[in-house]
C-alpha positions as CSV (number, residue, x, y, z in Angstrom):
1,X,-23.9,-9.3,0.1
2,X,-22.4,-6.3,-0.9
3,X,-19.5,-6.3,-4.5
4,X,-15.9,-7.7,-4.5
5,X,-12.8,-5.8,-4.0
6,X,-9.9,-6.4,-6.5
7,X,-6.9,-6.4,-3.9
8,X,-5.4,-8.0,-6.0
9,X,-5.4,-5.7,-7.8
10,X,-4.2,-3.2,-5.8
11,X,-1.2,-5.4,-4.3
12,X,-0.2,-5.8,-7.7
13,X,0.0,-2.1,-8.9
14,X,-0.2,1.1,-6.5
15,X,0.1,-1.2,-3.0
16,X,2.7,-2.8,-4.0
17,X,5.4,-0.3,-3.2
18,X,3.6,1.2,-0.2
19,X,3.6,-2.5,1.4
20,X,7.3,-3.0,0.2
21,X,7.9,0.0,2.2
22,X,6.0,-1.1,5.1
23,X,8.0,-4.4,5.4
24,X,11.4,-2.8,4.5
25,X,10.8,-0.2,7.5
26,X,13.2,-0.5,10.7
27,X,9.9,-0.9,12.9
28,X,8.4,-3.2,10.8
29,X,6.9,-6.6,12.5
30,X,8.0,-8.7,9.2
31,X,11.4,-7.5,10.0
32,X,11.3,-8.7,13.4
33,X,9.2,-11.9,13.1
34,X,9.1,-12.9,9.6
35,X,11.1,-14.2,6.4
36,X,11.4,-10.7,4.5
37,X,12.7,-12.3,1.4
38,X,10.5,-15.0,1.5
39,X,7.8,-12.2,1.5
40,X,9.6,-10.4,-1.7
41,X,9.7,-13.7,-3.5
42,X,6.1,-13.6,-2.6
43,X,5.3,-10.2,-3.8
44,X,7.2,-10.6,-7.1
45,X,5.2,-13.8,-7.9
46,X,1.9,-12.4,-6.8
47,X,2.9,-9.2,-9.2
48,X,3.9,-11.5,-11.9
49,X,0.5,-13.0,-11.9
50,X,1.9,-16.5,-11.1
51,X,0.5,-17.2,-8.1
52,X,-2.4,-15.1,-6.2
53,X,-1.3,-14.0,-2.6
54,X,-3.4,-11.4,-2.3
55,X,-4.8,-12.8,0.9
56,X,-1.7,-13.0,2.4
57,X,-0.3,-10.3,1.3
58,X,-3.3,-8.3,2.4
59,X,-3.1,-9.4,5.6
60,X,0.6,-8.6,5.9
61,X,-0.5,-4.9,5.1
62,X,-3.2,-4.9,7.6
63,X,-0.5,-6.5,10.4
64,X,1.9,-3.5,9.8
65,X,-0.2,-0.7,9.5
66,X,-2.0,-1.8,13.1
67,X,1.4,-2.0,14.4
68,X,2.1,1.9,13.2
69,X,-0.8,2.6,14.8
70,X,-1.5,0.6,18.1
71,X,2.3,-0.7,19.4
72,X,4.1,2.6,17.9
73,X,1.2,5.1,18.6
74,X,1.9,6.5,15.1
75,X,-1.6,9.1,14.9
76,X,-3.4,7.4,11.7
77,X,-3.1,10.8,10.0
78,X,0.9,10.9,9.7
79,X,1.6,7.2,9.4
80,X,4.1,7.3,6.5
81,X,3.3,4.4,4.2
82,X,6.3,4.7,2.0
């Protein structure tokens, strides 16, 4: 069954600015295909404890760092997160 992971937790405090940097990059895929500030407003009311995105937020962090990793071949060590 295994125990629960607080990530939203995490979005909220130290992941917050490493997937603000993520989605801010040049490369990033929510530049490309996505409503950044839509995203932002999302963060801010996820971090405000408004609203609970933490799934989608999660999977927004999973989305970029596969895309550092398999479309720029980034090697997982040096993928800069912020």
């Amino acid at each position: 069954m295994g125990f629960p992971v607080p990530i939203n937790l995490w979005l909220r405090d130290g992941l917050s600015d490493v997937l603000n940097g993520l989605i801010t990059d040049k490369n990033s895929v929510t530049e490309k295909l996505l409503n950044r500030d839509k995203i932002r407003d999302m963060m801010k009311i996820h971090k405000t404890k408004t609203n609970n995105y933490s799934g989608h937020l999660w999977n927004l962090f999973i989305l970029e760092l596969w895309n550092k990793v398999f479309i720029q071949k980034q090697d997982v060590e040096n993928v800069q997160l912020i």
